[in-house]
C-alpha positions as CSV (number, residue, x, y, z in Angstrom):
1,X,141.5,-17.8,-73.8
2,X,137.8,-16.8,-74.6
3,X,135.8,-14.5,-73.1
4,X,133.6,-17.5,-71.1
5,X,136.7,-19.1,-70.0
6,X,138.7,-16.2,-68.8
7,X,135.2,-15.6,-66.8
8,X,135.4,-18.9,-65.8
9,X,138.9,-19.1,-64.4
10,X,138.2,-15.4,-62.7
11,X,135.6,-16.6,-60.7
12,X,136.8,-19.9,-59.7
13,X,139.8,-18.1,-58.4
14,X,137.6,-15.2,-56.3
15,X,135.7,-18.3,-55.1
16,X,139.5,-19.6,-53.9
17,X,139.5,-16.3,-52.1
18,X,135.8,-16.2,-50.1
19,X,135.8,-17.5,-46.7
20,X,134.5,-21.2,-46.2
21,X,132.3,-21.9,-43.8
22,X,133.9,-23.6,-40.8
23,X,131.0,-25.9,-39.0
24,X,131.4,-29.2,-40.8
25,X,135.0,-28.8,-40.5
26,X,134.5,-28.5,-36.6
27,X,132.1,-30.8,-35.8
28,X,134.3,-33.4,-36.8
29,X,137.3,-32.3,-35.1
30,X,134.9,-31.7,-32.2
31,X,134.0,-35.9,-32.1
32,X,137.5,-36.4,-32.6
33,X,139.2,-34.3,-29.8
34,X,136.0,-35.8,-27.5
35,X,136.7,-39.5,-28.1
36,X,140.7,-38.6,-27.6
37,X,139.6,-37.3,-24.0
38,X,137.2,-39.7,-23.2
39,X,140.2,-42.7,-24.0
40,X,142.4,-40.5,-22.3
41,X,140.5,-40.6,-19.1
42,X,140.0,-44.7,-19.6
43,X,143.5,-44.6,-20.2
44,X,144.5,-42.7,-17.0
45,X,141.8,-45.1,-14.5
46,X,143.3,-48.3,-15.9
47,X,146.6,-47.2,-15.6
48,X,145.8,-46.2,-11.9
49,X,144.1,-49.3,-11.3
50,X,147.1,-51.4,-12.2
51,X,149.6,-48.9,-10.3
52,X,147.1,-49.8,-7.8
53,X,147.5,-54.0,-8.1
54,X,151.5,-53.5,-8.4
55,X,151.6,-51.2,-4.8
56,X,149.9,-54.6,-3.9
57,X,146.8,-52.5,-3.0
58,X,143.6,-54.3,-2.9
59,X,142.4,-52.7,-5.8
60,X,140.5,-55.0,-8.6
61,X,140.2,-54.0,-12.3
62,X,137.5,-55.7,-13.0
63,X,135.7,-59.3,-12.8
64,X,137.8,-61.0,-15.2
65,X,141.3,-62.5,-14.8
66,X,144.3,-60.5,-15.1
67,X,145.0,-61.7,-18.5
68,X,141.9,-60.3,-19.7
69,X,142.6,-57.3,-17.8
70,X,145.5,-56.9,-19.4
71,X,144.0,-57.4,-22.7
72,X,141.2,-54.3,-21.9
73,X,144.4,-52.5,-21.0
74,X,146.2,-52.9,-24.2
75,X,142.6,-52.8,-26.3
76,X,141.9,-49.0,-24.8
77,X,146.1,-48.4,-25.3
78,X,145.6,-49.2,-28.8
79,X,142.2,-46.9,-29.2
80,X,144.4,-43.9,-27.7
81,X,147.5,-44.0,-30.1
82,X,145.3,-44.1,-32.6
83,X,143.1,-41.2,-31.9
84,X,146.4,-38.8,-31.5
85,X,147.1,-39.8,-35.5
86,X,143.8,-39.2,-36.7
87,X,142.6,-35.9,-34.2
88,X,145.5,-34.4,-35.3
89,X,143.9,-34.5,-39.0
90,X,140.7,-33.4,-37.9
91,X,142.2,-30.3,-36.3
92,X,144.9,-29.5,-39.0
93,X,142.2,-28.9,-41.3
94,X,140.2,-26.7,-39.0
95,X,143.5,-24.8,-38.9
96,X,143.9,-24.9,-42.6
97,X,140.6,-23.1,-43.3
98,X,140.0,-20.9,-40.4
99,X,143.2,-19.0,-41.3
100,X,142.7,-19.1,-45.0
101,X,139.1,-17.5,-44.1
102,X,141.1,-14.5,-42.3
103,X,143.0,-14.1,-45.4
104,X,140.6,-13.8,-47.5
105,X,139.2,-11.2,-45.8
106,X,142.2,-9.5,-44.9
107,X,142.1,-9.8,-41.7
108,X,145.2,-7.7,-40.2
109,X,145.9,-10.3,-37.0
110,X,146.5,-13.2,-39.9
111,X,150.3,-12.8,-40.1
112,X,150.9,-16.6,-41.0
113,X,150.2,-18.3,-43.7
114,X,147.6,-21.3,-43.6
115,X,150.7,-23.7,-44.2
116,X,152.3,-22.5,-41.9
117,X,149.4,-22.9,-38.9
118,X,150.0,-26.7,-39.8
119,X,154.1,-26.8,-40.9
120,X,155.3,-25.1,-37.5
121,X,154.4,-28.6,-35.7
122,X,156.6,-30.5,-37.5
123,X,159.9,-27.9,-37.3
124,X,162.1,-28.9,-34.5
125,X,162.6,-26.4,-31.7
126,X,159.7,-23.9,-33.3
127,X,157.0,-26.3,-32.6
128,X,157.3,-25.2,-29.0
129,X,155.6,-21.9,-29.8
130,X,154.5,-20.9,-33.4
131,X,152.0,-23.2,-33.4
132,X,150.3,-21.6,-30.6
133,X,151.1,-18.4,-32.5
134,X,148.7,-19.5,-35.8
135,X,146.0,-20.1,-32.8
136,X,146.5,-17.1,-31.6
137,X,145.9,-15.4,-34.5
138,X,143.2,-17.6,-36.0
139,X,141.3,-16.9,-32.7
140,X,141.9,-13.3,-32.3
141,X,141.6,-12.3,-35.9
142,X,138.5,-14.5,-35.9
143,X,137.1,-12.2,-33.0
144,X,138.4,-8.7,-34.6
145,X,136.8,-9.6,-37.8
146,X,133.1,-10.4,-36.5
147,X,133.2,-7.3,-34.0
148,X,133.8,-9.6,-31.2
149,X,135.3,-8.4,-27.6
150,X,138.5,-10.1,-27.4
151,X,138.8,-14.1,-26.4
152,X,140.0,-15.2,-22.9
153,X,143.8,-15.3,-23.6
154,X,144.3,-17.7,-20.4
155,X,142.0,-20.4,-22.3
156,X,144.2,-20.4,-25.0
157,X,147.6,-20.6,-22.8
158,X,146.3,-23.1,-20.5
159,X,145.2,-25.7,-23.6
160,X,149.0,-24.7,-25.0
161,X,150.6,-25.6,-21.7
162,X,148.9,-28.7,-21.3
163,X,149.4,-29.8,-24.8
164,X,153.3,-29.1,-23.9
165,X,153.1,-30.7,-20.6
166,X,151.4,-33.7,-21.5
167,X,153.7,-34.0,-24.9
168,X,156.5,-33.7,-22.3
169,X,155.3,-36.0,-20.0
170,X,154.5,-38.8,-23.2
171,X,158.2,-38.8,-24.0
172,X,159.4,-39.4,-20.9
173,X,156.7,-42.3,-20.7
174,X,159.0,-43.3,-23.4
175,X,162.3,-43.4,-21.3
176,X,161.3,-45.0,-18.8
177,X,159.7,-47.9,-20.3
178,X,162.0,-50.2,-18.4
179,X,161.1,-48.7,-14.9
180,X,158.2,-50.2,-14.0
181,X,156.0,-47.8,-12.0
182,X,157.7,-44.7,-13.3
183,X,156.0,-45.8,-16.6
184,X,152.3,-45.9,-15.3
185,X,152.5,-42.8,-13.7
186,X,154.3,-40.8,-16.5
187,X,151.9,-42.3,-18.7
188,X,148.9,-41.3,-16.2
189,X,150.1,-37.6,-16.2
190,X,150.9,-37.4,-20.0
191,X,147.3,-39.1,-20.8
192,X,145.6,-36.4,-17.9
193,X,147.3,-33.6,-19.7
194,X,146.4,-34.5,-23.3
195,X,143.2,-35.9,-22.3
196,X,142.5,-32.2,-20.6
197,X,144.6,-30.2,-23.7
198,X,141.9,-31.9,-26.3
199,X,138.7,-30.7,-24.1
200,X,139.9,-26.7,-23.9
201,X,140.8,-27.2,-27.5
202,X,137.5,-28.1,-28.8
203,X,135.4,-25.4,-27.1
204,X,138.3,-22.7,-28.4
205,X,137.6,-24.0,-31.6
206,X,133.8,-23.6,-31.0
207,X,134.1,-20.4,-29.9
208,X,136.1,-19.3,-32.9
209,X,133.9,-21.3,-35.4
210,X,131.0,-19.0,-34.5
211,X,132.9,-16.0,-34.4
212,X,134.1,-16.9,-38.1
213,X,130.3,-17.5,-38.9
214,X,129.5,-14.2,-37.5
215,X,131.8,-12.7,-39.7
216,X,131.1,-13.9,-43.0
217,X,127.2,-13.6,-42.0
218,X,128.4,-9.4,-41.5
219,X,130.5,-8.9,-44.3
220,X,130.1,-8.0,-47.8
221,X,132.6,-9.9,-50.2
């Protein structure tokens, strides 16, 4: 290998290694997690209104028939199962590259690999914590390394419990498909807890983008 190229390769490598800067990355998890609320919240009114109809409560949904209802129903439905496969995205590769930033600073709090921030989801049993772990770490080394005072720990367990809550409550939406009522409101409280879960989530990751900013902005690489 020449000179030029060994240059080459050494500096595409250290360029691996500098922090990235996190904004673009956030803004469109941002959109994302606010679109997931917002058909969250559509989800949980419609839902109520057609508890509402089946308790025989003279409720209307709306000035069209309930076939049409029905369809507006199944039209927002479809809008919400597919925002939680394309947030998720948004958001894993926030996590992706606000923990490979701590890293390449060497940021003490970043214990866990940037894999791993995303692979814990998707481990059985583990899921139920060392996800909220990476977070942890992303937002607390994100804090130490700009010279930050430390972040409101109860933001981050509250948007954890409801994420858990809401997951909870989405799989037993799932059991009792057959149970008529028991459905709606599952569905109602798993779609209030996600719905609320997404909206802590984004300003944590607001927060933590400009501490990240503050950091490479202070720092000498």
């Amino acid at each position: 290998m020449t000179t030029i190229e060994h240059a080459a390769v050494s500096g595409g490598r250290r360029a691996e290694r500098e922090p990235k800067p996190l904004d673009r990355l956030y803004k469109r998890a941002r959109w994302s997690l606010i679109v997931f609320a917002g058909l969250a919240a559509l989800m949980v009114v419609l839902l109520g209104m057609t508890l509402a109809l089946q308790l025989d409560t003279a409720v209307a949904i709306g000035p069209g028939s309930l076939a049409q209802d029905a369809m507006l129903l199944s039209a927002i439905s479809f809008g919400y199962v597919a925002a939680t496969f394309v947030t998720p995205i948004f958001v894993a590769i926030w996590l992706f590259r606000a923990m490979r930033n701590l890293h390449a600073v060497k940021e003490p709090y970043a214990d866990m690999s940037a894999g791993w921030a995303i692979g814990w989801y998707f481990v059985p049993i583990a899921a139920w914590w060392k996800p909220f772990e990476a977070m942890q770490q992303i937002v607390d080394g994100s804090y130490h390394a700009a010279g930050w005072r430390p972040y409101d720990t109860p933001s981050l367990g509250g948007w954890w419990a409801l994420w858990i809550v809401g997951s909870i409550g989405d799989r037993v939406a799932g059991l009792v498909l057959d149970v008529g009522n028991g459905l709606l409101v599952a569905a109602m409280f798993s779609a209030t807890c996600l719905g609320s879960a997404a909206l802590l989530l984004q300003r944590i990751m607001g927060k933590t983008t400009a501490a990240q900013s503050t950091m490479m902005a202070t720092r000498t690489f």
